[in-house]
C-alpha positions in Angstrom: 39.0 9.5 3.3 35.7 11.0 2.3 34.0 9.3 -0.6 33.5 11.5 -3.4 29.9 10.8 -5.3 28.8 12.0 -9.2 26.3 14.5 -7.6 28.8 16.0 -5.4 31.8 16.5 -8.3 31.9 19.8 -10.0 31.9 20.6 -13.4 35.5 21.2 -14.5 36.0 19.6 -17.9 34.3 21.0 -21.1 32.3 17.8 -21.5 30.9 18.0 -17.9 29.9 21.6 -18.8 28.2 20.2 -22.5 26.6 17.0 -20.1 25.4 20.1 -17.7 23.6 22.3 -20.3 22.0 19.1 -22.4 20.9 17.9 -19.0 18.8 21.4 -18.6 17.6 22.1 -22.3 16.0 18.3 -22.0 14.2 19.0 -18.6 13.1 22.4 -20.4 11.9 20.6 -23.2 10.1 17.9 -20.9 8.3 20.9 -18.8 7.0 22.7 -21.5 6.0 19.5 -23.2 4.8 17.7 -19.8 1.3 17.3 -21.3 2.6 15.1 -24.3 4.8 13.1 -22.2 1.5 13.1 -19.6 -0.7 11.5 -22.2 1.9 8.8 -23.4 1.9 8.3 -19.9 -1.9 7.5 -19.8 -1.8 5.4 -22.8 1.1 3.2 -21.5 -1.3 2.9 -18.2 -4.3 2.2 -20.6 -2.6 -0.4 -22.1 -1.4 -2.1 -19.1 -4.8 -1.6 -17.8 -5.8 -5.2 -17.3 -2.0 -6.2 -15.8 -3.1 -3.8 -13.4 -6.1 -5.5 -12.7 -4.4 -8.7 -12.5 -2.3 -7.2 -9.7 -4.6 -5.9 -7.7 -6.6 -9.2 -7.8 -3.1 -11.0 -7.1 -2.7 -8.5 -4.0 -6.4 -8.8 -3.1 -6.6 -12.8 -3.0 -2.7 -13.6 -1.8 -3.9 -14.0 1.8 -6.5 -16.0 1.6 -4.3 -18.3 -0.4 -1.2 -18.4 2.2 -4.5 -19.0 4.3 -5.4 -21.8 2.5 -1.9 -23.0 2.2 -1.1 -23.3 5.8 -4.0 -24.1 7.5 -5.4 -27.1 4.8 -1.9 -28.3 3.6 0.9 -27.1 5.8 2.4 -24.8 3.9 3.1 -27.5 0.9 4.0 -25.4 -2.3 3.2 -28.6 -4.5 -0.4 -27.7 -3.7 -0.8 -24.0 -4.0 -2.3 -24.4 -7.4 -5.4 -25.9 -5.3 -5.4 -23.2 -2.7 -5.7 -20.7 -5.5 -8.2 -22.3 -6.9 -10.0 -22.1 -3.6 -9.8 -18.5 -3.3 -11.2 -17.9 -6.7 -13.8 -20.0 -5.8 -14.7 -19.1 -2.2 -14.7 -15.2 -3.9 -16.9 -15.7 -6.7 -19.3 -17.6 -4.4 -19.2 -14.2 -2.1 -19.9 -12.2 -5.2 -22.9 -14.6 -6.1 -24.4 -14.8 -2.5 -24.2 -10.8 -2.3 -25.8 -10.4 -6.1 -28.1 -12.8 -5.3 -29.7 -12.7 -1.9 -28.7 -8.7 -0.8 -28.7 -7.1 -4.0 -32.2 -8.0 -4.3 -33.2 -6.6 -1.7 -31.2 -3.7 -1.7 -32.9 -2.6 -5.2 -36.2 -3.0 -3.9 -35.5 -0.6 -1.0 -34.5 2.0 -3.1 -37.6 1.5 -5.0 -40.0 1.7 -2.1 -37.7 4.6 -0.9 -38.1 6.8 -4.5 -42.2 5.5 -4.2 -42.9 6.5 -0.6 -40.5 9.6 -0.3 -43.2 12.5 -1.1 -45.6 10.7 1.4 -42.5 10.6 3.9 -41.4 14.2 3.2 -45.5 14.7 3.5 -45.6 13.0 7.5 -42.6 15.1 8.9 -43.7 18.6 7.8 -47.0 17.8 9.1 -44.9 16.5 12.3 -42.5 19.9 12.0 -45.9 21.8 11.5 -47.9 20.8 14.9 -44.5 21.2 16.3 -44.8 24.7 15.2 -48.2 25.3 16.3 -48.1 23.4 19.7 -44.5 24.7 21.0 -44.3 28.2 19.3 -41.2 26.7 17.4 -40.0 28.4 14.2 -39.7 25.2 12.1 -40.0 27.3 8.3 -36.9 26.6 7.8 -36.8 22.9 8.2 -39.7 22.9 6.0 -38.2 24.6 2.8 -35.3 22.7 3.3 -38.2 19.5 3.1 -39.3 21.1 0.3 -36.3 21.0 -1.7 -35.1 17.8 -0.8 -38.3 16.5 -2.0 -38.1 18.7 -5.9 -34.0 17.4 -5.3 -35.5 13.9 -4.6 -37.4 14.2 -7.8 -34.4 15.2 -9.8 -32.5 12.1 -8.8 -35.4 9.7 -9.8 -35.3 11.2 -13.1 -31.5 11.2 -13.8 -31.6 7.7 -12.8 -34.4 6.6 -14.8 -32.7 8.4 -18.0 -29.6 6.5 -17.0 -31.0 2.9 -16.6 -30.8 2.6 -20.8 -27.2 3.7 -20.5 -26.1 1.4 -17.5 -27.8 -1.8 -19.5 -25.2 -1.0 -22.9 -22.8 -0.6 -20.4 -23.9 -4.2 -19.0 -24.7 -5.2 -22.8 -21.1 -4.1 -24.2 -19.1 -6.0 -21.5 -18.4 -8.5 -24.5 -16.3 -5.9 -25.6 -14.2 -6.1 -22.5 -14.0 -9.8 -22.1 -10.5 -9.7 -23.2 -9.4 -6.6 -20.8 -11.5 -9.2 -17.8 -9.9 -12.1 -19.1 -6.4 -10.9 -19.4 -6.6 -9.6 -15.6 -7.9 -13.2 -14.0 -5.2 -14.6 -16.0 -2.2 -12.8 -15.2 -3.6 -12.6 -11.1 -3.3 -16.6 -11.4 -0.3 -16.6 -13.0 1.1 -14.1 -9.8 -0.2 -16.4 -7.6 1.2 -19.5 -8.9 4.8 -18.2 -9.6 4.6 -15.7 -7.1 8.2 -17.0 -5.8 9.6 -16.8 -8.9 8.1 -13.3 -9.8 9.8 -12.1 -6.9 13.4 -14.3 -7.2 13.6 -12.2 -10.6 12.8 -8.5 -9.0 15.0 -9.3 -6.0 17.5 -9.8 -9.0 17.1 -6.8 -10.8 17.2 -4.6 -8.0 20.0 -6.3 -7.0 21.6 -6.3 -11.0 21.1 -2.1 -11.3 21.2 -1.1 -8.3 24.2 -0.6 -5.6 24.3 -3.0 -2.9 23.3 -1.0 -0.1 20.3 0.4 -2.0 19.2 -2.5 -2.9 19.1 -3.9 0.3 17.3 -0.7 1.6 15.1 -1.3 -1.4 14.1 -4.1 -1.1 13.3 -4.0 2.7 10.8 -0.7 2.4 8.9 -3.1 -0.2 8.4 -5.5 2.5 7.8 -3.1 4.9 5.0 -1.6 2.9 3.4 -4.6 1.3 3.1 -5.8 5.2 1.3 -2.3 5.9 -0.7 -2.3 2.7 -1.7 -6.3 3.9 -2.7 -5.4 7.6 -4.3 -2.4 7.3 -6.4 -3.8 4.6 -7.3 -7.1 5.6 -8.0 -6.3 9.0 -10.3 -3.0 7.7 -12.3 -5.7 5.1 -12.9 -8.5 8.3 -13.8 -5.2 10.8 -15.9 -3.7 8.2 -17.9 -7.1 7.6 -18.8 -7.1 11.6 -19.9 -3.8 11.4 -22.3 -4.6 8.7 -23.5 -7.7 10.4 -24.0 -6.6 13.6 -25.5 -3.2 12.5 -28.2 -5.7 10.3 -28.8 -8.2 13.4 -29.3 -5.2 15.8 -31.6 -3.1 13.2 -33.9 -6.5 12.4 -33.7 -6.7 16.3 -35.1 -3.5 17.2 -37.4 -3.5 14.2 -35.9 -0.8 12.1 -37.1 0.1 8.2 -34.3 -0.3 5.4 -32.1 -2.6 8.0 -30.2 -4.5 5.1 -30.2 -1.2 2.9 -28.5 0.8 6.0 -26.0 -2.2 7.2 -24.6 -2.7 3.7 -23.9 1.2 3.1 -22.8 1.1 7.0 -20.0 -1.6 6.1 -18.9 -0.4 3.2 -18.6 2.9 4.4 -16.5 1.7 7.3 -13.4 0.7 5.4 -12.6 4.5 5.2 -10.7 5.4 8.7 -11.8 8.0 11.1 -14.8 9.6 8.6 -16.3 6.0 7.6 -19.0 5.9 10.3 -20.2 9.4 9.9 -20.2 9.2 6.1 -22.4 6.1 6.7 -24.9 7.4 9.4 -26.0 10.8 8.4 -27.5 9.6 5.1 -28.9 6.8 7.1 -30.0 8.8 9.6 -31.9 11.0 6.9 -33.2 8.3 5.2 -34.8 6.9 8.8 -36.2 10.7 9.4 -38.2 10.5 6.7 -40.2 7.3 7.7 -39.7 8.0 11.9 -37.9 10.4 14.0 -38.4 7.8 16.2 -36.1 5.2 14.5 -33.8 8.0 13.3 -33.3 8.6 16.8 -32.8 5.4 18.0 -30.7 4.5 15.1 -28.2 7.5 15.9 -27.8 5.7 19.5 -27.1 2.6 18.3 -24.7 3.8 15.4 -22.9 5.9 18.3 -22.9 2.7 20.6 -21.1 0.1 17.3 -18.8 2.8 16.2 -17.6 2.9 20.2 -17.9 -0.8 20.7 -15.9 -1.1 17.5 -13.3 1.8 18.0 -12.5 0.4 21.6 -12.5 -3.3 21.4 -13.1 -5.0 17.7 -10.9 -2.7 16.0 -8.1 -2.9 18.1 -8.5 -7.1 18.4 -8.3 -7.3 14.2 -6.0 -4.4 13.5 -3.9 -4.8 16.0 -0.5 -2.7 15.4 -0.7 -3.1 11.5 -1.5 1.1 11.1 1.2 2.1 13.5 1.0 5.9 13.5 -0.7 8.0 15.9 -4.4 9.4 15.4 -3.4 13.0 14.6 -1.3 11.4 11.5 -4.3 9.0 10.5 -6.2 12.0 10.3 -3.8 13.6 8.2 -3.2 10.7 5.9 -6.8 10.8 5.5 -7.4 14.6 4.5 -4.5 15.1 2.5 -5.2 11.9 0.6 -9.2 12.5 -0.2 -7.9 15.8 -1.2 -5.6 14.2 -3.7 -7.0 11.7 -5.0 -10.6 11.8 -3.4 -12.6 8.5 -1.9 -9.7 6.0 -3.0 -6.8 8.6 -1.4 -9.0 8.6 1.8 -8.8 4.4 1.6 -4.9 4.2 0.6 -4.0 7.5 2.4 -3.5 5.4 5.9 -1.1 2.7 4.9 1.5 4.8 2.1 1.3 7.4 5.2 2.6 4.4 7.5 5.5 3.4 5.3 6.5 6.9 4.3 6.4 7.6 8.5 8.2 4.7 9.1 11.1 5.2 6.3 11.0 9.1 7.8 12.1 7.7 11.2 14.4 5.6 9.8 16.1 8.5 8.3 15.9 10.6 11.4 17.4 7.9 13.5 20.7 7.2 10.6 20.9 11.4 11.0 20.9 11.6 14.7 23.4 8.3 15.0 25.8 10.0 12.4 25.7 13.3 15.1 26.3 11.3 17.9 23.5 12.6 19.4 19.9 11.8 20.9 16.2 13.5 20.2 17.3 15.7 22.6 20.0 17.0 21.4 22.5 15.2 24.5 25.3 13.1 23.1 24.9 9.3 23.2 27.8 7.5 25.1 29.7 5.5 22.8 28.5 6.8 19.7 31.0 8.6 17.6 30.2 12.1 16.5 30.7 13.8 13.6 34.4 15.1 13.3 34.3 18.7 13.0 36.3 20.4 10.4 39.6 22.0 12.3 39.3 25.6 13.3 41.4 28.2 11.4 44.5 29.0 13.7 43.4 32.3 15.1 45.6 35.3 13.5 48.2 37.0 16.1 47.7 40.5 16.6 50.3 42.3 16.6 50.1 46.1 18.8 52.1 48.9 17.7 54.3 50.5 20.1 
């Protein structure tokens, strides 16, 4: 007996027909009013602001405190109030190291960079002008491109000198968002304590307002994509980090200007799949021009020789199977979401791609069972196929004598 469902029934009553036409004028009403209901929308999200921060946090920290758990205390959850407490506390003292021996450093790169970039632009269109003289080259326009860096170069120096009072009341006002800071540490370490529990009560909701079935299905595509979210992310963060270090040792190696400078943007960079390298090396690679064609050379061979070293062996060691689509789709994750939502669609546009993928195969797979058939279109033995609905008995014809 077919199952009959509320989307499937048909109107037939005059209160199905009144339900029907209140049902449109409130979508109407919610269209042409979208921008109202759009900005509630923001200021439910503003207000919720630091919750959100507390759950990124949560999601950020949760493995190094299942880390923590198992490897120091064998799993005991008695003591994951101490494991948490050793995250925080291994991440701030990452956040310390960084601000205090690279940042440092860092800063007064940029410096000597903004200071020595007319005498660098100077050296290479005296370079690009006895290559002109020497080799018949036409090199003008490389030059009036120099020229223009240089004026764009000066543009930049004074934006961000005119922006330096407005970063330090920025820095100055962050009394003023203790609370919103506050509020997110707090919630992430209340998350992380009674992360069981948090969980016990939305496995019981879903369970509480939704069918069975759904539920389960629910419930199991969370999983699914917290474990893609998880992979893809902790394996990018640990792959990104010996990028950055072994782009640093091999720079200080070969004696390289702006080494740290280049390694941290190199890292960084390196989280984003696929574009990552190139959106780290061509500035790099600019920056090196300007001091030596020589090391701008030399650093585009040894950027080309990590980015293989890492895209054939490291990568594959630390990420393993946790992306598990195909290149052509991580590509398209990654341009439809930098077009969406720019440089953090480019970053989250590889996993939600990889759970929507996967929950799209599932789907195929229930449609093709419920045909009886394979990808190919041949019938699977022992599946049952669809039942199709009876033919209409074919009409006798009657001839006329």
């Amino acid at each position: 007996m077919k199952e009959h469902h509320f989307w499937s029934k048909k109107p037939d009553t005059m209160l199905d027909w009144l339900c029907l036409l209140f049902a449109s004028i409130a979508f109407y009403l919610f269209l042409n009013n979208l921008g109202f209901f759009m900005g509630g929308l923001y200021g439910l999200l503003r207000i919720l602001s630091p919750f959100t921060g507390g759950v990124v946090l949560a999601f950020v920290l949760n493995p190094l405190v299942k880390f923590f758990q198992h490897a120091l205390f064998n799993g005991r959850a008695s003591l994951r109030w101490v494991c948490i407490l050793l995250a925080y506390v291994v991440a701030v003292l990452l956040v310390v190291l960084l601000g205090s021996l690279v940042m440092p450093q860092i800063l007064a790169s940029v410096v000597m960079l903004f200071n020595n970039f007319p005498g660098y632009v100077q050296s290479l269109q005296d370079t690009l002008v006895v290559l002109e003289k020497d080799y018949g080259l036409n090199l003008q326009q490389a030059v009036r491109v120099l020229d223009l860096s240089e004026s764009m170069m000066k543009e930049v120096y004074a934006m961000v000198s005119g922006a330096v009072p407005q970063i330090l009341s920025t820095v100055g006002n962050f009394a003023s968002n203790f609370v919103a800071v506050f509020t997110a540490v707090a919630s992430s370490v209340y998350m992380l304590s009674s992360k069981d529990k948090l969980l016990h009560q939305l496995r019981t909701l879903t369970y509480a307002f939704l069918p069975r079935s759904v539920a389960q299905n629910t419930l199991r595509i969370c999983h699914f994509a917290n474990e893609n979210f998880t992979g893809f992310f902790v394996g990018k963060v640990i792959d990104s980090a010996i990028i950055g270090v072994l782009t640093f040792a091999l720079m200080s190696l070969l004696r390289l200007d702006f080494a740290l400078l280049v390694s941290v943007f190199v890292g960084i960079t390196n989280i984003i799949p696929v574009f990552g390298p190139f959106i780290g090396a061509i500035p790099s690679i600019f920056i090196l021009l300007l001091v030596d064609p020589v090391q701008a050379l030399i650093f585009a061979v040894l950027i080309l020789f990590i980015q293989q070293l890492d895209g054939n062996f490291i990568g594959p060691k630390i990420l393993g199977q946790s992306i598990g689509i195909s290149s052509l789709w991580v590509l398209f994750s990654i341009v439809v979401g930098g077009d969406l939502f720019g440089l953090v669609g480019m970053v989250v546009g590889v996993p939600l791609f990889a759970t929507l993928f996967g929950l799209l195969q599932e789907i195929v797979h229930f449609l093709l069972e419920r045909k009886g058939i394979d990808g190919e279109g041949n019938p699977v033995p022992g599946a049952a196929p669809e039942t199709a609905a009876p033919a209409e008995p074919a009409q006798e014809t009657t001839s006329v004598s």
